[in-house]
Steps between C-alpha positions, in 0.01 A plus 500: 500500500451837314807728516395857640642788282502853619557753215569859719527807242664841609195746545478794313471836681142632488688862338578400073358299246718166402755530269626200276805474719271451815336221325820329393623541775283334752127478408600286121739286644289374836196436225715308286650232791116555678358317159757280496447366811114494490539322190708199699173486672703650816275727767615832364474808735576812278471820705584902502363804528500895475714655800217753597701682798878723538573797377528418132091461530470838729742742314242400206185595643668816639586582134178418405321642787313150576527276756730199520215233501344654180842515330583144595128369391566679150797354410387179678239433186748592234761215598198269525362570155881524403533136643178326335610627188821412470458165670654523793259243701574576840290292785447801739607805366375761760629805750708604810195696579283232646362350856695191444827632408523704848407199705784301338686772514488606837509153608881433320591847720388378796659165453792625454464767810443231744773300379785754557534627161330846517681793753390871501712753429551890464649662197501844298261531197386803291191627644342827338377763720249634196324177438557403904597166419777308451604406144620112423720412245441617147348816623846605548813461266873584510846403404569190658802498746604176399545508107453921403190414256249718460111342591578362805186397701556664883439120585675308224734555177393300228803566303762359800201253609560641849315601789536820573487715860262831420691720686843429287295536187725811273309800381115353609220636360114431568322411187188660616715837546468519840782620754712206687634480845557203683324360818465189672287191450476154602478222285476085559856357315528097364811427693658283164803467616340245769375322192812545273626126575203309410438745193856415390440140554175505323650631156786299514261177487306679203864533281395197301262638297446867579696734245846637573358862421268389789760376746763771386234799620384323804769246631753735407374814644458274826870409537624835395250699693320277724141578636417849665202571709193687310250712584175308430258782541476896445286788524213525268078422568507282101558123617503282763452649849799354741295223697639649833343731757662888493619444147173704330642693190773268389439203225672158404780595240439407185813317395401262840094472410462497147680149461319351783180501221715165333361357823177713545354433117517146516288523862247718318477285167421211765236673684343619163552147385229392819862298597628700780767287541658442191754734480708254774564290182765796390569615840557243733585195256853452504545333165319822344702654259494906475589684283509888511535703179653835537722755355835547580477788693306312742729224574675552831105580602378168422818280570602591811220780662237230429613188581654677818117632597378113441749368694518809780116385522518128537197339663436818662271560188297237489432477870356890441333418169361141528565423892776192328865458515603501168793643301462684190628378202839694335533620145624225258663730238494867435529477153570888429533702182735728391360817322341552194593862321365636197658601167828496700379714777388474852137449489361816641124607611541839585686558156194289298802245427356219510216224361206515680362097559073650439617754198711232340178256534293749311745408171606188513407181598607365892680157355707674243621759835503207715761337266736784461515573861568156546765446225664840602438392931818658679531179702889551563558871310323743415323508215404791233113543367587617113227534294652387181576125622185477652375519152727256404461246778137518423516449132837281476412308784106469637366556161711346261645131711194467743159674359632415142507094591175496729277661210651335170458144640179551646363706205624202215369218723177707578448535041680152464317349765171660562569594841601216641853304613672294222370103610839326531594158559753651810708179489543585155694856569863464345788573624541840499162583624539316794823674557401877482150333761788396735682808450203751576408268792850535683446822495265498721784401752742723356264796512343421818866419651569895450189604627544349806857675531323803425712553170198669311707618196676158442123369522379670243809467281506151525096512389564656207803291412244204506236715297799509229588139508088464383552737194842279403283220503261649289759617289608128432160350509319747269169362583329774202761302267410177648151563489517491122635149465396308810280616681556278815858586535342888504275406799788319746695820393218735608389300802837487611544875450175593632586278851812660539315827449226438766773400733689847471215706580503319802902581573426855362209568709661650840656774228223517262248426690181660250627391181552151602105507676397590204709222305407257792114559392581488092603149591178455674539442820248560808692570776701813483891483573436815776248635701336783534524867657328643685416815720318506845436798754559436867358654755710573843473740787767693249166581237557270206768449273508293127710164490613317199471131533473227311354102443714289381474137306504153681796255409791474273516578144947577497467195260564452159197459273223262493388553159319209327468455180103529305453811769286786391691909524372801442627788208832641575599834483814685539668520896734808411491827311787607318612892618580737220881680531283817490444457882830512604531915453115565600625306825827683520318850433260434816779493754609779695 
């Protein structure tokens, strides 16, 4: 039976372009395990999209003097030309903002209403006589009460990670300018603490394999802390109306809707599919695996918020959605990033510090960013962009071990041989070929093995180390010395070398995944290694709004290579380009 694989990606606020540490951070890292797994042949689910509602997206358009929905559409089409270029091949890629989303989003709220987990309640928030209205969240900011730093959110500190009561914010201020006085409102709260147990329970039975930075934010904060009630709605016309009679004016919170879309993009990639429903295979399979690639900022959110909304819904969901009683399916691992700085700062929009993923594109090639990122992922630490080794992990590294081998091999064979594979007697390959064959095949396992333990820098490591142990054997073989004095030794040394190379650009694919589909078609063959990308409109009662899918390739190709010997290839050229030092303080000069 085909394993179901659910690849959830943090979505971006619809409010800044993607930096390089966004795409390390999440979107790199689910593409990388996504290909993986699609290349085991497995039914591969990878989903996100932008977070088109909150205040981050309604503070801009104020600025701007626009409107949220044209904010969110504009910076909607940059992350999904930022995506396609850079290879980052989500499934459904689409918005917040859409028909479907509310449905599913409503529905988990009223799930979780009728099963006991949803109370009303009265509380003090800043409201601004001015604007009449009342203003959520980042409109206002303070001191927080708890730890004395500055930037406190009147809802939340991001510094102390806690939530915060409005009225106890220190020195508030409305970012709009406008005067502050408190008054009344009534919000619908997640009673957690009802849920705590299970929650508890639930990580606990994860410990084998999620990260201890993982368990130590979320687990941890549990025991110390434990789970407090939160308000899962505020005042503001941007999002989802409350699905409850009297409650006009007041929207789903963000933090509580936006992840519902892991569940609501795989229901629309069905129904654009013509499979309506197919997204049960992730959802309500319980030998799916999920996994949900975030930052670390967003742990507790996704660790225990989540999984407590899944479970505080039960079958309640399903009975509302598909008129079944069915549980949804729990996150497998929430493999989460650290942070990624730059140049040994904190990276830094506001302040231009930073390396914007569509500018970057415009200079260099997405493999040879795709590679750094990935060598430089802060998996366990953070992790410092510096322009200077990403110079030198490009030409030490990419161009000089991997790019080097591919195009010397299959450049001599393609003069030596006229373009085709060396013919070889394969019982006739000696020792030592047959050795450095079994050697690039393990790692196949090896590789794979931490993949699957979503150790993506290991991975990669552990592909170049075998891309080395090819140019030690070429070293010894010499096959442009051999050629000279027997020419059949040359060809079992250049078959040899040219299998091992057509098996890793298979292992390098999920990081390189355009060089290799390039070097995939030098060798000749037919069937591409990935699919393709695509982008589709859909039409709802919302208007329309762009999606980025994609069509993937049948069956499974994580093998080592098939190469036979006689077989016609086409004229190589060169995977890499080496970067001149000069870049380093043109780079440095743009920041800031």
């Amino acid at each position: 039976m085909t394993e179901n694989i659910l690849i959830a990606i943090a979505w971006p606020y619809a409010n800044a372009e993607i930096h390089v540490g966004n795409i390390t951070g999440s979107h790199l890292s689910g593409d990388i395990i996504a290909r993986y797994h699609r290349l085991k042949g497995r039914n591969v689910a990878m989903v996100s999209g932008t977070d088109s509602h909150g205040t981050p997206v309604t503070l801009r358009a104020e600025d701007e003097g626009s409107t949220p929905e044209k904010v969110y559409k504009r910076f909607h089409e940059g992350f999904l030309e930022l995506f396609q270029q850079m290879g980052i091949s989500y499934d459904m890629f689409t918005s917040t903002h859409t028909e479907n989303h509310f449905k599913v989003a409503q529905s988990i709220f009223l799930a979780l209403k009728e099963n006991g987990h949803l109370y009303a309640k009265k509380s003090m928030q800043w409201f601004s006589p001015e604007a009449n209205r009342f203003l959520p969240d980042r409109y206002v900011e303070g001191i927080c009460y708890i730890c004395g730093e500055p930037g406190a959110r009147s809802d939340q500190c991001d510094s102390c990670g806690n939530v915060l009561e409005p009225a106890k914010l220190i020195d508030p201020k409305a970012k709009t300018g406008d005067v502050l006085e408190l008054r009344e409102t009534e919000h619908f709260y997640l009673d957690l603490s009802k849920l705590e147990p299970k929650v508890a329970t639930f990580l606990r039975e994860r410990s084998a394999h999620m990260r201890d930075t993982v368990l130590g934010e979320s687990l941890g904060k549990i025991e110390v802390e434990g789970l407090l009630p939160r308000p899962i709605t505020r005042d503001l016309d941007w999002g989802i109306p409350v699905p409850v009679e009297g409650w006009d004016g007041k929207c789903l919170y963000v933090w509580f809707e936006a992840v519902i879309g892991y569940l609501s993009a795989p229901i629309e990639l069905s129904q654009i599919n013509g499979t309506p429903d197919a997204w049960q295979d992730w959802w309500t399979d319980p030998d799916a695996r999920q996994f949900h690639f975030i930052g670390k900022d967003n742990i507790f959110f996704h660790t225990a918020l989540w999984p407590a909304e899944l479970m505080g819904a039960g079958t309640e969901f399903m009975k509302i959605f598909t008129g079944e009683e069915k549980l949804l399916t729990l996150p497998y691992d929430v493999p989460a990033n650290q942070f990624m700085n730059l140049e040994g700062q904190k990276i830094s929009g506001s302040k231009n510090w930073a390396v914007w993923g569509r500018d970057a594109l415009t200079r260099y090639d997405p493999d040879a960013l795709r590679y750094y990122l990935t060598v430089n992922m802060p998996e366990t630490k953070d992790s410092d962009w510096d322009w200077e080794f990403f110079v030198a992990h490009n030409n030490n590294e990419l161009v000089a071990n991997w790019g080097n081998l591919a195009n010397r091999v299959l450049s001599f064979c393609y003069k030596h041989w006229e373009g085709h594979i060396p013919v070889v007697d394969t019982v006739s390959l000696r020792p030592a070929d047959l050795e450095l064959l079994a050697a690039i095949e393990a790692g196949f396992s090896s590789v794979g093995d931490l993949l699957e333990a979503v150790k993506i820098r290991a991975a990669l490591n552990e592909a170049m180390r075998l891309a080395t142990e090819v140019n030690k054997y070429l070293d010894t073989s010499a096959p442009w010395k051999e050629l000279k004095v027997d020419r059949d030794e040359a060809a079992k040394s250049v078959y040899t070398a040219l299998k091992a190379i057509d098996s890793l650009k298979t292992i390098f694919s999920p990081f390189l995944p355009f060089t290799s589909e390039k070097l995939h078609a030098t060798f000749g063959y037919k069937t591409p290694l990935f699919g393709k990308q695509f982008v589709k409109t859909v039409e709802d009662n919302l208007g329309s709004h762009t999606a980025l899918c994609y069509q993937g390739v049948e069956g499974e190709q994580w093998k080592p290579s098939n190469l036979q010997p006689g077989a016609a290839f086409n004229q190589p050229s060169p995977l890499f380009k080496k970067l001149d030092q000069e870049i380093v303080e043109e780079e440095r000069a743009r920041l800031g």
